[in-house]
N, C-alpha and C positions, 0 to 999 in steps of 0.2 A: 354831654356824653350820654344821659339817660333818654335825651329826646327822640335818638335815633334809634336806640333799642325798643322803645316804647312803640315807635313807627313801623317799627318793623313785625313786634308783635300784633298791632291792632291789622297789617297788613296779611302778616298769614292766618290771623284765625278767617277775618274776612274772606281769603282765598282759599281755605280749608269748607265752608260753611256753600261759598258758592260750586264745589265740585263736589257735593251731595246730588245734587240737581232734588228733580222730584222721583219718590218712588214709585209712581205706578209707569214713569216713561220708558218706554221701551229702551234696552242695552242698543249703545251704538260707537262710534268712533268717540272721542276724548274732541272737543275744539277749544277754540283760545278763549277766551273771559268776553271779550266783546264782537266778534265777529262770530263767535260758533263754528257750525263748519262750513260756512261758505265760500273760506279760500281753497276748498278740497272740491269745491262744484264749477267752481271758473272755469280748469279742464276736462273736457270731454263729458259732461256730465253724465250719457249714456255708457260711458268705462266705470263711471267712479258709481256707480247706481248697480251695475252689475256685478262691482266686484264686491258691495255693501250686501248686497243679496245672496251670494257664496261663503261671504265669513259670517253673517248673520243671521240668518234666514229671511222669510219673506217680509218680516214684520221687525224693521230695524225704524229707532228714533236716531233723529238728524235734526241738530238744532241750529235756523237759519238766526244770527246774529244774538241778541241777548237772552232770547226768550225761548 
């Protein structure tokens, strides 16, 4: 019984630590843990670039998979 709780803490501090990111990177959308936001560039990318430019201004970070 303790294993799971144990797994599950070592899982959220982990998951809490990697949604820091780094502080000097520019604000941008939220992505998933391993892909970023690449599943949000598949469509249209000239929509999803333009609509990042309007709620963020000119200088939004976008992070293509882990990094």
């Amino acid at each position: 019984m303790i294993e799971p709780l144990v797994l599950l803490l070592v899982f959220l501090i982990v998951w809490s630590y990697s949604r820091k990111g780094d502080k000097n990177f520019p604000p941008g959308p939220t992505g998933l843990n391993i892909l970023g936001n690449l599943p949000m560039l598949w469509n249209r990318i000239d929509k999803t670039l333009r609509h990042l430019y309007k709620t963020g201004g000119p200088i939004v970070g976008v992070r293509l998979g882990n990094y």
